[in-house]
PDB file of N, CA, C and O in Angstrom:
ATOM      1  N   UNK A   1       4.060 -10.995  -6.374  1.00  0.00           N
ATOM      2  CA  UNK A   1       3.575  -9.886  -7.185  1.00  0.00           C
ATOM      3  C   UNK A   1       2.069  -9.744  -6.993  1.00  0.00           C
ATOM      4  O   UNK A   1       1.297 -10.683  -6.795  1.00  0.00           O
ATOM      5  N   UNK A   2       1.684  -8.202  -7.090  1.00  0.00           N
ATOM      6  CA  UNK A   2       0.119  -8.251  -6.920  1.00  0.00           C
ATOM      7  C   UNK A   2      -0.910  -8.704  -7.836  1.00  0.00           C
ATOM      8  O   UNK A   2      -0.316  -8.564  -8.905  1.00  0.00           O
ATOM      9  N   UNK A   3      -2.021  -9.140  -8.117  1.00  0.00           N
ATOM     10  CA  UNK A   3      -2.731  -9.604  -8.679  1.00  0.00           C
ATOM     11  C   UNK A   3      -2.632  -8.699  -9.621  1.00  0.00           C
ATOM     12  O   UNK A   3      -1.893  -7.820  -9.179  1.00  0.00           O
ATOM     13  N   UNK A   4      -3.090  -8.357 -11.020  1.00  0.00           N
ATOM     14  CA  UNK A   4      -3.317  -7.440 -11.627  1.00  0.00           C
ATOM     15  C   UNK A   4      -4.439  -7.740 -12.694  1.00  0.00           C
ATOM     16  O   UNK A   4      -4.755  -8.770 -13.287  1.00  0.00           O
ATOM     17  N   UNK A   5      -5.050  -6.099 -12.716  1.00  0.00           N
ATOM     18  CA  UNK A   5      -6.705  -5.674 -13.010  1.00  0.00           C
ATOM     19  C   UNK A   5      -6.023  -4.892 -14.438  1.00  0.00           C
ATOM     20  O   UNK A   5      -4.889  -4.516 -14.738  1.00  0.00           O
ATOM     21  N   UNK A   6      -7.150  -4.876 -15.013  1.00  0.00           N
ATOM     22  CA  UNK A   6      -6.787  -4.683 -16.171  1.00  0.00           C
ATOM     23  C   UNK A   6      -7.748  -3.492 -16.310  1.00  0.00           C
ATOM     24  O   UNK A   6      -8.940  -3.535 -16.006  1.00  0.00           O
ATOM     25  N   UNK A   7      -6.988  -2.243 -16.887  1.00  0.00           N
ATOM     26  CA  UNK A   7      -7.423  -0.739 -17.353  1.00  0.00           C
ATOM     27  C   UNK A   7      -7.843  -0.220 -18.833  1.00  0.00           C
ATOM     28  O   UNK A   7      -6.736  -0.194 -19.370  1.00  0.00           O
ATOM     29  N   UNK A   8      -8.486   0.078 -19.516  1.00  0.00           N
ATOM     30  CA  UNK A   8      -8.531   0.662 -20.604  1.00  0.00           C
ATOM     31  C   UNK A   8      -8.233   1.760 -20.611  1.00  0.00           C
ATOM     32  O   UNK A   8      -8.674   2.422 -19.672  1.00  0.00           O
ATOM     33  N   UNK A   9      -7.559   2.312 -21.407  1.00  0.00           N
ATOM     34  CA  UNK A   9      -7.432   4.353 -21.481  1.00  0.00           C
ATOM     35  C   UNK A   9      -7.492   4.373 -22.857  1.00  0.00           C
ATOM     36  O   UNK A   9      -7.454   3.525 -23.749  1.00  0.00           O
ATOM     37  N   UNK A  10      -7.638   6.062 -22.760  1.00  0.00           N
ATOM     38  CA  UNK A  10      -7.611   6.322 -24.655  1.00  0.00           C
ATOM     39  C   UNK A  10      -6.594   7.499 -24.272  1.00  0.00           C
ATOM     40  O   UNK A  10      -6.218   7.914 -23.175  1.00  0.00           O
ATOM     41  N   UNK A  11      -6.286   7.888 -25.596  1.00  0.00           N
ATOM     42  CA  UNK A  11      -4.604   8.960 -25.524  1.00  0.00           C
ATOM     43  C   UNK A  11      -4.777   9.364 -27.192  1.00  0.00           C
ATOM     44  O   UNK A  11      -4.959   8.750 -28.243  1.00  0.00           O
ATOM     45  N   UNK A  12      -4.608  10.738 -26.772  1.00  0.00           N
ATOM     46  CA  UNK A  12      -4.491  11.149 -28.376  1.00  0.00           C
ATOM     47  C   UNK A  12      -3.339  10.284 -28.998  1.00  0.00           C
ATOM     48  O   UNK A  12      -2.453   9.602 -28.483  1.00  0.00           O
ATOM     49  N   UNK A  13      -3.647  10.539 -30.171  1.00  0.00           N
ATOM     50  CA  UNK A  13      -2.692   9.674 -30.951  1.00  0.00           C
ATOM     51  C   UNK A  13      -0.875   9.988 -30.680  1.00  0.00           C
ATOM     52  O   UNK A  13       0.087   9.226 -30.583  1.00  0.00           O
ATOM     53  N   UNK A  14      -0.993  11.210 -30.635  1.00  0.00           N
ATOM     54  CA  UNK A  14       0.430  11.387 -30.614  1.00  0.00           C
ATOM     55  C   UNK A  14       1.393  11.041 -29.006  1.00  0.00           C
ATOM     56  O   UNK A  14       2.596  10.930 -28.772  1.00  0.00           O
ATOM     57  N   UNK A  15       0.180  10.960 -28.172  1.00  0.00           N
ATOM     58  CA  UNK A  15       0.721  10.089 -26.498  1.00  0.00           C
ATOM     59  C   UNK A  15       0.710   9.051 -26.719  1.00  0.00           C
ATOM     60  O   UNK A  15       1.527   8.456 -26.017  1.00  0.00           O
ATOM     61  N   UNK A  16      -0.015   8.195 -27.622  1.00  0.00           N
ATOM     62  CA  UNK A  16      -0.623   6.784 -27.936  1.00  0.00           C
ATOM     63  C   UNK A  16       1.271   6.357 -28.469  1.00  0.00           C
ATOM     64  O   UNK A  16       1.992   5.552 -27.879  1.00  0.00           O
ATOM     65  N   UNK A  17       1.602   7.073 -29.539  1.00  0.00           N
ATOM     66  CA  UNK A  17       2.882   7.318 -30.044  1.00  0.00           C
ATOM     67  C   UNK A  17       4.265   7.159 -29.575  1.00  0.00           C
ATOM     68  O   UNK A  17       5.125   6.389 -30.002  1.00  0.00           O
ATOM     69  N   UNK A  18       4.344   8.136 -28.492  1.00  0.00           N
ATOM     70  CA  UNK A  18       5.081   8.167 -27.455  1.00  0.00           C
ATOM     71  C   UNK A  18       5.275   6.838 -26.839  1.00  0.00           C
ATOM     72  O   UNK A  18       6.309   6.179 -26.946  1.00  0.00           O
ATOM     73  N   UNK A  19       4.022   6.416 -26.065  1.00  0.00           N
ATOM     74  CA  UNK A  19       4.111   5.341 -25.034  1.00  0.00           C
ATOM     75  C   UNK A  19       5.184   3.848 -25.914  1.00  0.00           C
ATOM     76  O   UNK A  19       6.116   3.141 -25.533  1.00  0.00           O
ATOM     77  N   UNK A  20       4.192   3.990 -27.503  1.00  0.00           N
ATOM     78  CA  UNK A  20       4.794   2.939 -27.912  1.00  0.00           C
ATOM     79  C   UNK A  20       5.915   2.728 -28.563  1.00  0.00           C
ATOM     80  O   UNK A  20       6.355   1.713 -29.104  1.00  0.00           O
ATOM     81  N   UNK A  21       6.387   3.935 -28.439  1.00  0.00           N
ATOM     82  CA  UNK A  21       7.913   4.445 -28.902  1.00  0.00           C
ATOM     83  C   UNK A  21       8.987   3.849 -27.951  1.00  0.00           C
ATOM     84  O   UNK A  21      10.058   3.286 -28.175  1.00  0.00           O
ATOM     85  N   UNK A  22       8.177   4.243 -26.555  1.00  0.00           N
ATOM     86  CA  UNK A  22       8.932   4.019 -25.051  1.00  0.00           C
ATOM     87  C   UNK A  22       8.656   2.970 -24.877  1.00  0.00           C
ATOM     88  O   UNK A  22       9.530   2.721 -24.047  1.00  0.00           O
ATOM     89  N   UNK A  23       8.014   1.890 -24.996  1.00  0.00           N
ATOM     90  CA  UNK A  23       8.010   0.364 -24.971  1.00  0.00           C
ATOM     91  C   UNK A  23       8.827  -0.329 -25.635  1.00  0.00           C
ATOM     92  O   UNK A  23       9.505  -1.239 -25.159  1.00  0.00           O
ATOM     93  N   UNK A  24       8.834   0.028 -26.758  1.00  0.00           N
ATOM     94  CA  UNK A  24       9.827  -0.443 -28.342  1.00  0.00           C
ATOM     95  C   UNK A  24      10.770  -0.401 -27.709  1.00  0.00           C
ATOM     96  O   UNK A  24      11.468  -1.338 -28.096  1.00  0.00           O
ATOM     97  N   UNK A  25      11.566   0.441 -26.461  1.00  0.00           N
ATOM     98  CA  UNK A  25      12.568   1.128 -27.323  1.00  0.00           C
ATOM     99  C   UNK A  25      13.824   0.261 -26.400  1.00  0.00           C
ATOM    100  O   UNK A  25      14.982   0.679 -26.423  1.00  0.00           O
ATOM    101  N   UNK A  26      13.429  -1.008 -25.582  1.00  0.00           N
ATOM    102  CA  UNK A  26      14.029  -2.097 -24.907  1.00  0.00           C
ATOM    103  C   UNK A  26      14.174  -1.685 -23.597  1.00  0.00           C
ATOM    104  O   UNK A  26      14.714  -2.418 -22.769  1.00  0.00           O
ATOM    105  N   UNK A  27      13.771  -0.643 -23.334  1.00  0.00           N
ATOM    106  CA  UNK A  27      13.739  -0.378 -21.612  1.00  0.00           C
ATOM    107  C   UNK A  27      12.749  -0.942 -21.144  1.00  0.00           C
ATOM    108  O   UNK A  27      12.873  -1.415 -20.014  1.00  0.00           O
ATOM    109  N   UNK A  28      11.348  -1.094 -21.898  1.00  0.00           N
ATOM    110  CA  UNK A  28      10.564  -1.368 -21.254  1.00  0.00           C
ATOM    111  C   UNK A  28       9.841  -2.461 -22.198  1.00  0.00           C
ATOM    112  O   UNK A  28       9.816  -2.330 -23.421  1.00  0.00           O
ATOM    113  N   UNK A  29       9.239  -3.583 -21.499  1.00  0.00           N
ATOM    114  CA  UNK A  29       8.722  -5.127 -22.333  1.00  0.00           C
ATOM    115  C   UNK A  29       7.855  -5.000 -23.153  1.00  0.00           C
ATOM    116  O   UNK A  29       7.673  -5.672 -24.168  1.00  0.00           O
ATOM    117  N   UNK A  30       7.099  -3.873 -22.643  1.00  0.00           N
ATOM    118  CA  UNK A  30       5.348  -3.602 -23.151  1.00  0.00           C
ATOM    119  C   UNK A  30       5.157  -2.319 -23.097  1.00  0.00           C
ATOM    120  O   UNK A  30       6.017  -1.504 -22.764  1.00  0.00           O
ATOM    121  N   UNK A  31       3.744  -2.003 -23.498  1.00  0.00           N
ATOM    122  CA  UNK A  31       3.418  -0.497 -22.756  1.00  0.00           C
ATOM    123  C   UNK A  31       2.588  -0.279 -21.503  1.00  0.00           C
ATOM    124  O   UNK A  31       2.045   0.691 -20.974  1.00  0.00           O
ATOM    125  N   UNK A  32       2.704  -1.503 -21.257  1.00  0.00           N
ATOM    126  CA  UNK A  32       1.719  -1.641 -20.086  1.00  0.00           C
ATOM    127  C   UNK A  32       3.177  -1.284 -19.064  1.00  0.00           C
ATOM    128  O   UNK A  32       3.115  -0.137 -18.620  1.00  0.00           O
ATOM    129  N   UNK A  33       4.135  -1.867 -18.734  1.00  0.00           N
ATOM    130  CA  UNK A  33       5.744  -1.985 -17.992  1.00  0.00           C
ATOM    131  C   UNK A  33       5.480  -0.068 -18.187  1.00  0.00           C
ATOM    132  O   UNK A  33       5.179   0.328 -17.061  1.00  0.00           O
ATOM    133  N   UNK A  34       5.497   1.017 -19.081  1.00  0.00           N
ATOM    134  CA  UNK A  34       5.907   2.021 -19.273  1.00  0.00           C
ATOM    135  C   UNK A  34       5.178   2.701 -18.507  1.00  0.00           C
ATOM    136  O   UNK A  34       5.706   3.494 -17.727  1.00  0.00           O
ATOM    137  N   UNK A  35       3.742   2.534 -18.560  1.00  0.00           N
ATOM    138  CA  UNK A  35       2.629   3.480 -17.345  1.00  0.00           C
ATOM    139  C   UNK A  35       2.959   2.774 -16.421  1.00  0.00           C
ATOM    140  O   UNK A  35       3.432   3.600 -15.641  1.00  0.00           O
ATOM    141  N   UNK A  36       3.071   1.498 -15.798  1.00  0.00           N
ATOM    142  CA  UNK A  36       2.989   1.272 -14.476  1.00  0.00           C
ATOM    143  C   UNK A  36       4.429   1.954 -13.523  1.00  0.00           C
ATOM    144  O   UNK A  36       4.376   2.401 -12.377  1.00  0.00           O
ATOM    145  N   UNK A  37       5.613   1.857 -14.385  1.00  0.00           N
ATOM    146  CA  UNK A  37       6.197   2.745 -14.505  1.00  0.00           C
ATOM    147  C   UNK A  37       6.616   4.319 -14.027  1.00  0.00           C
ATOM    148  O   UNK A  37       7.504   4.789 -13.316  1.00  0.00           O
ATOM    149  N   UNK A  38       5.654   4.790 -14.692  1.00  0.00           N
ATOM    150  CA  UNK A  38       4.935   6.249 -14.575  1.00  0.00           C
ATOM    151  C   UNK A  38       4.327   6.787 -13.505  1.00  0.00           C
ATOM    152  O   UNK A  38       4.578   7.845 -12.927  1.00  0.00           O
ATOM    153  N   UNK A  39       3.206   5.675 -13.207  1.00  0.00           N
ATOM    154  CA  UNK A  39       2.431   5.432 -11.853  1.00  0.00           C
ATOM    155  C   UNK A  39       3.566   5.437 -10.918  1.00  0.00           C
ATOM    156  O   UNK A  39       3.677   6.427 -10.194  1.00  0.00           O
ATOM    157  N   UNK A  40       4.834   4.039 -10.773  1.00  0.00           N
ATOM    158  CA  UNK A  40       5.139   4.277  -9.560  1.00  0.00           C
ATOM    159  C   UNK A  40       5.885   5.381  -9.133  1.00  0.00           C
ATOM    160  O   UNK A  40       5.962   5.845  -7.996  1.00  0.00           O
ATOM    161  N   UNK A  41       6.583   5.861 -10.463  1.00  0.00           N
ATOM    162  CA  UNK A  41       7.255   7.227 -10.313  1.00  0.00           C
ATOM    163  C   UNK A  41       6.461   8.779  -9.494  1.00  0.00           C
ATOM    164  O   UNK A  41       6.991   9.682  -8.847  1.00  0.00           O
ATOM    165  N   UNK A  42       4.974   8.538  -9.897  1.00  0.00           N
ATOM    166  CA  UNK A  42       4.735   9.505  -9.466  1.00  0.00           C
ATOM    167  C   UNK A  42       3.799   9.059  -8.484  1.00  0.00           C
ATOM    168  O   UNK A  42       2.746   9.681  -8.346  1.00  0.00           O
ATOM    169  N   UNK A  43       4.116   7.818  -7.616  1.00  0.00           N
ATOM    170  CA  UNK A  43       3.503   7.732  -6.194  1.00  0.00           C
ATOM    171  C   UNK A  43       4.848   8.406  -5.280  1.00  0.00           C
ATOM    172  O   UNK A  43       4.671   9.044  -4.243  1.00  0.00           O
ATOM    173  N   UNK A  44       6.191   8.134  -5.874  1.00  0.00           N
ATOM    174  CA  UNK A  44       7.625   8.304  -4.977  1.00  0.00           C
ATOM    175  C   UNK A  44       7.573   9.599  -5.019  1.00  0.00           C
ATOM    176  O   UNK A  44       7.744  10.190  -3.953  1.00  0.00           O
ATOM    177  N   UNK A  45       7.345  10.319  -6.146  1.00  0.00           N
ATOM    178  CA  UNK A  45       7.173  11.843  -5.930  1.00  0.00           C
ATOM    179  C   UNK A  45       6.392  12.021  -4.868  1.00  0.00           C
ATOM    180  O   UNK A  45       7.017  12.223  -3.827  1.00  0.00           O
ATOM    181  N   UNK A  46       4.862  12.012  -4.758  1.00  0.00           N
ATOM    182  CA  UNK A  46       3.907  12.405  -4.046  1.00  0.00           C
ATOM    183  C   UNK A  46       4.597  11.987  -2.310  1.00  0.00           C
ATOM    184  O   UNK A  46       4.806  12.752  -1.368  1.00  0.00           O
ATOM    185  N   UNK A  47       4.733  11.018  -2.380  1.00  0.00           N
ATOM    186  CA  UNK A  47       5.468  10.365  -0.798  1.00  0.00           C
ATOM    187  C   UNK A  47       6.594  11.889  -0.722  1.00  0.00           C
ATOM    188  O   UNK A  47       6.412  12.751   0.138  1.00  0.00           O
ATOM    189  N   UNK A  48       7.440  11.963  -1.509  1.00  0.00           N
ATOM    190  CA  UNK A  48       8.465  12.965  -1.249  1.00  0.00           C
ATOM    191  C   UNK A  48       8.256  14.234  -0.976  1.00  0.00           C
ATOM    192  O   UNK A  48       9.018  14.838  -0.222  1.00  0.00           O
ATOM    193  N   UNK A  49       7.465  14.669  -1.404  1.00  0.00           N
ATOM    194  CA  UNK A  49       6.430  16.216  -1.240  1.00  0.00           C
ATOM    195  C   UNK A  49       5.537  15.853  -0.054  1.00  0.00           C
ATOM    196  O   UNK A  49       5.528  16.822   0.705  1.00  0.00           O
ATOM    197  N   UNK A  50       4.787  14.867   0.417  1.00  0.00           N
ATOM    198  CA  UNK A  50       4.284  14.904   1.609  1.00  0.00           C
ATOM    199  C   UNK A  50       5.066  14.717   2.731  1.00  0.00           C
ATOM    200  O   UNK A  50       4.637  14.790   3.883  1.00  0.00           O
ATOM    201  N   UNK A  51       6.670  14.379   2.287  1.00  0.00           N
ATOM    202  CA  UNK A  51       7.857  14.240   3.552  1.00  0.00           C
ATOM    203  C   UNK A  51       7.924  15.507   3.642  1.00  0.00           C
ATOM    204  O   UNK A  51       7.717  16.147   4.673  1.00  0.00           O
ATOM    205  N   UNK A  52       8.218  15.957   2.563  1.00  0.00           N
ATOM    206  CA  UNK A  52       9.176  17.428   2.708  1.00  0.00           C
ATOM    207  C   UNK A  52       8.079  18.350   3.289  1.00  0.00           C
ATOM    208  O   UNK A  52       8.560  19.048   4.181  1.00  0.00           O
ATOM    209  N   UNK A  53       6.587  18.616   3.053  1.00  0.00           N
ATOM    210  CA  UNK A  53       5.490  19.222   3.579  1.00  0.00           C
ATOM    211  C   UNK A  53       5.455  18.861   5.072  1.00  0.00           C
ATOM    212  O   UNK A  53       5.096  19.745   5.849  1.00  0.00           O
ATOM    213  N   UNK A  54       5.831  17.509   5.611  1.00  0.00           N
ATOM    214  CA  UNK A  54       5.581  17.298   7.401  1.00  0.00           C
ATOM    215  C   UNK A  54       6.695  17.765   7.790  1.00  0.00           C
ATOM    216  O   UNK A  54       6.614  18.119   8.966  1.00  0.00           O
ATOM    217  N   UNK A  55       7.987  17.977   7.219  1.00  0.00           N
ATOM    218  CA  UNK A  55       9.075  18.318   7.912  1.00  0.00           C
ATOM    219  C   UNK A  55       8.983  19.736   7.670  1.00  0.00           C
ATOM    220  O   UNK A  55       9.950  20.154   8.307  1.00  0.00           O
ATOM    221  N   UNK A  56       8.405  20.770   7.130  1.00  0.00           N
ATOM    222  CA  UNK A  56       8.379  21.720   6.660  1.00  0.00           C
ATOM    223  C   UNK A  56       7.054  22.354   7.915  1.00  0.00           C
ATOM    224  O   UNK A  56       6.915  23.482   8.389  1.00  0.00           O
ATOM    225  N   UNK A  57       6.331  21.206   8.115  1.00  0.00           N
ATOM    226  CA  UNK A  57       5.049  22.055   9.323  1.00  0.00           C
ATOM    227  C   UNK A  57       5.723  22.004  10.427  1.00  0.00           C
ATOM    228  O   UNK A  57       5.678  22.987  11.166  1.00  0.00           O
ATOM    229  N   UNK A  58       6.488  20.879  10.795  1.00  0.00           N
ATOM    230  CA  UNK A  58       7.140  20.540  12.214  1.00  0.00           C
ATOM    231  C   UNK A  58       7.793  21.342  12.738  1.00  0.00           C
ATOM    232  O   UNK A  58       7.851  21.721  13.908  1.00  0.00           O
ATOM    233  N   UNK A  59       8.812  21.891  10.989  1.00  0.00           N
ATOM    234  CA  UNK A  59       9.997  23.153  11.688  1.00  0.00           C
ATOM    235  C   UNK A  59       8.824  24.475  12.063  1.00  0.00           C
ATOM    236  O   UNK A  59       8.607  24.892  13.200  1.00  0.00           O
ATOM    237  N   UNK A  60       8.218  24.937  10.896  1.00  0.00           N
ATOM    238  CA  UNK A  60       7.061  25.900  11.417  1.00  0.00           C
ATOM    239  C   UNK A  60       6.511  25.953  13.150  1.00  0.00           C
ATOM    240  O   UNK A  60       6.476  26.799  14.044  1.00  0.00           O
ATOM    241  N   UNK A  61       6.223  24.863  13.018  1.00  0.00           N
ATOM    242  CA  UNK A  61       5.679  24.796  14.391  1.00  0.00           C
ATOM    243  C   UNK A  61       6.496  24.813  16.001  1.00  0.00           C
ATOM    244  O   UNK A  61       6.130  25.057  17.151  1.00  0.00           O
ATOM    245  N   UNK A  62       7.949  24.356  15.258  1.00  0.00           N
ATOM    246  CA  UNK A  62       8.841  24.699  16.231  1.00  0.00           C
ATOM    247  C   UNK A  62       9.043  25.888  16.853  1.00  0.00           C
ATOM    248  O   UNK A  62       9.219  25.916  18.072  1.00  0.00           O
ATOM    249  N   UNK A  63       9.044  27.111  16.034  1.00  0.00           N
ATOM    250  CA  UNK A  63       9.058  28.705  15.964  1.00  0.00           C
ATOM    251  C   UNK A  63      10.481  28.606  16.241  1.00  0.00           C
ATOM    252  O   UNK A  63      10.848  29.541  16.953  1.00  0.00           O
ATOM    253  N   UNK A  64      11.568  27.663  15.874  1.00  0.00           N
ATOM    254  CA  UNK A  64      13.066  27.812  16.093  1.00  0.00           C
ATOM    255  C   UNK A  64      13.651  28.330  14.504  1.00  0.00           C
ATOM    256  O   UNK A  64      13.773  27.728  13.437  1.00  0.00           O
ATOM    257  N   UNK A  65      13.827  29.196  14.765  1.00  0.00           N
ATOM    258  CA  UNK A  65      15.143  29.179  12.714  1.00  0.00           C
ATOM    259  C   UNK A  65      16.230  29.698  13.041  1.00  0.00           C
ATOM    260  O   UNK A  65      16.417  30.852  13.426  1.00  0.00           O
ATOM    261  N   UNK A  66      17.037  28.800  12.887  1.00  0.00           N
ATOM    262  CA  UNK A  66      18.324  28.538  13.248  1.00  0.00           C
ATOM    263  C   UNK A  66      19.522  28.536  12.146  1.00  0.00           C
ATOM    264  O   UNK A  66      20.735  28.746  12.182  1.00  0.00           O
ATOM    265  N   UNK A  67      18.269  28.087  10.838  1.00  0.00           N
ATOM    266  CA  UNK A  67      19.225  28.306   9.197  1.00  0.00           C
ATOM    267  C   UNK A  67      19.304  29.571   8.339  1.00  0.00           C
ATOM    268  O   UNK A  67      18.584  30.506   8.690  1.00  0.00           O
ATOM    269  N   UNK A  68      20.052  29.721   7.302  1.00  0.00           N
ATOM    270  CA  UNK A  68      19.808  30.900   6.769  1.00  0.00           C
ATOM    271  C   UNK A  68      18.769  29.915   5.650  1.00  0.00           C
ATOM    272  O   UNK A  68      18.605  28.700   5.762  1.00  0.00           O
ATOM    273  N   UNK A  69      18.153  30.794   4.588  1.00  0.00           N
ATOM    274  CA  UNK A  69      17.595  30.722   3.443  1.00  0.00           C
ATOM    275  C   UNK A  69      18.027  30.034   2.579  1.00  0.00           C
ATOM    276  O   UNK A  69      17.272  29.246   2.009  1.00  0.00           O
ATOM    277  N   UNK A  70      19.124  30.116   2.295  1.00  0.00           N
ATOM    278  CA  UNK A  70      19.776  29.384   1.195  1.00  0.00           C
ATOM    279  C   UNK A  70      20.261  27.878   2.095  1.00  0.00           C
ATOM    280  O   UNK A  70      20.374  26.800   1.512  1.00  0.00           O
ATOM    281  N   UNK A  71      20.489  28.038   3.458  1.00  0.00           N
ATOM    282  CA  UNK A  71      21.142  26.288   3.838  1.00  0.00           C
ATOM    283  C   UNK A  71      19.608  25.564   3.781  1.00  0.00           C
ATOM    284  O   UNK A  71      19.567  24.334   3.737  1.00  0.00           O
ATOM    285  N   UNK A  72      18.245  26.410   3.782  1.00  0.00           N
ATOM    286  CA  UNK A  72      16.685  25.773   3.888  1.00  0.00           C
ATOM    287  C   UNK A  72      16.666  25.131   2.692  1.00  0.00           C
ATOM    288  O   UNK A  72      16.484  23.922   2.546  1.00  0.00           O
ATOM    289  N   UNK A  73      16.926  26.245   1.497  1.00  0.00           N
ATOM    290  CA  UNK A  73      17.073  25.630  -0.052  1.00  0.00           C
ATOM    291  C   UNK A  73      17.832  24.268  -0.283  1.00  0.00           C
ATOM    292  O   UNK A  73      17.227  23.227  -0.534  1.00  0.00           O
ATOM    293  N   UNK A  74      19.283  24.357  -0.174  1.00  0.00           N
ATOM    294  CA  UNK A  74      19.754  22.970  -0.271  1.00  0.00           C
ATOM    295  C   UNK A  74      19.173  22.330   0.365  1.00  0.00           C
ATOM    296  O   UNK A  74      18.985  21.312  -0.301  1.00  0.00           O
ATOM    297  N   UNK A  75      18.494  22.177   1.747  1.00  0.00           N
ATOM    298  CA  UNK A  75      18.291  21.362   2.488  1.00  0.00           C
ATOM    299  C   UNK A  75      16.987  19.962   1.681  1.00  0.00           C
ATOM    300  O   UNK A  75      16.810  18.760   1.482  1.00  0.00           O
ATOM    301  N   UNK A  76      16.401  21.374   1.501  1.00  0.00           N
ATOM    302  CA  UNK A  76      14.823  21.036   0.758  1.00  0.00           C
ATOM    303  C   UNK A  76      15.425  20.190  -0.718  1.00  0.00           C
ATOM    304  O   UNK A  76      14.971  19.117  -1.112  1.00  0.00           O
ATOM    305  N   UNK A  77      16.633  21.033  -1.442  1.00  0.00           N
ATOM    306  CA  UNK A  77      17.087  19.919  -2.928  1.00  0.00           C
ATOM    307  C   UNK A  77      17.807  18.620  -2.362  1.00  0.00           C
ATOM    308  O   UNK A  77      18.149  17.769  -3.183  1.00  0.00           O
ATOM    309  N   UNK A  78      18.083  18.394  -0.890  1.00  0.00           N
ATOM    310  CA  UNK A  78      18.236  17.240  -0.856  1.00  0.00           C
ATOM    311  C   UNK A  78      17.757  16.382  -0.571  1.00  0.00           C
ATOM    312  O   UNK A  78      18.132  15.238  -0.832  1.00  0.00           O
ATOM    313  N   UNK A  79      16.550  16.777   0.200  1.00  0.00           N
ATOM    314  CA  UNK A  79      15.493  16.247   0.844  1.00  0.00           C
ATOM    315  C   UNK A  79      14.605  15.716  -0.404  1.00  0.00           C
ATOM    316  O   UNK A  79      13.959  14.669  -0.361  1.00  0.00           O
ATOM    317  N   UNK A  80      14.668  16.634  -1.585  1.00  0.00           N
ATOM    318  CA  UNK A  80      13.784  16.235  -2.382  1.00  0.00           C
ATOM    319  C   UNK A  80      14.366  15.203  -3.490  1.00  0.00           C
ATOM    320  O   UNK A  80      13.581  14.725  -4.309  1.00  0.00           O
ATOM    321  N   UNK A  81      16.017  14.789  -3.521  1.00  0.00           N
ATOM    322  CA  UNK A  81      16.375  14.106  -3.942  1.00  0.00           C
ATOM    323  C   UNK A  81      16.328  12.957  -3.380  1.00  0.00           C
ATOM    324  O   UNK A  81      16.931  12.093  -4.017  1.00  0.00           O
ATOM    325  N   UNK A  82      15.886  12.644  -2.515  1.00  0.00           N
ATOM    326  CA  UNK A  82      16.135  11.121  -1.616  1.00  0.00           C
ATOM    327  C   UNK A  82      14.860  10.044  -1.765  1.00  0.00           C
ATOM    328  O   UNK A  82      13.648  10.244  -1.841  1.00  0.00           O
ATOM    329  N   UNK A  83      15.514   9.035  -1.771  1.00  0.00           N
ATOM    330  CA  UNK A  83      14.517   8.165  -1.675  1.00  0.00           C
ATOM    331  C   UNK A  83      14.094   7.638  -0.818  1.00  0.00           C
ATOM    332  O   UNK A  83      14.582   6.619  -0.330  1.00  0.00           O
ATOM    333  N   UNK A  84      12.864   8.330  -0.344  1.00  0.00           N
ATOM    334  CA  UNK A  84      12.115   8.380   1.460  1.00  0.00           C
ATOM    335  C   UNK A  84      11.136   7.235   1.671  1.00  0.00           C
ATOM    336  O   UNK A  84      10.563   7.104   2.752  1.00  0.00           O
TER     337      UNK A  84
END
């Protein structure tokens, strides 16, 4: 496991609320487990949107379209469902 640094934040009261609602609530140990959490959730997003953005310049750049619109759509909700 990585070393870990220790953060201060402030949160209006009613996020302050939340977090410790979502710690309590046995999913998660602490509230520290709930943001880190959060964090990694929205590094897997960002990775997934920068997949779907390189596969999205590559086809561009191909100048081939070969799909209709709607098989691009699913393509993209599945692409964006995966864990890349």
């Amino acid at each position: 496991m990585a070393e870990m640094a220790s953060m201060n934040i402030s949160l209006p009261a009613p996020m302050k609320g939340w977090v410790e609602e979502k710690a309590n609530s046995g999913q998660y140990s602490n509230t520290s487990d709930y943001v880190r959490d959060l964090i990694r959730k929205d590094q897997e997003r960002d990775a997934r949107i920068a997949r779907i953005q390189m596969l999205a310049d590559e086809a561009r750049a191909s100048g081939v379209l070969t799909n209709s619109t709607q098989d691009n759509r699913e393509g993209a909700r599945r692409l964006a469902s995966l864990d890349l």
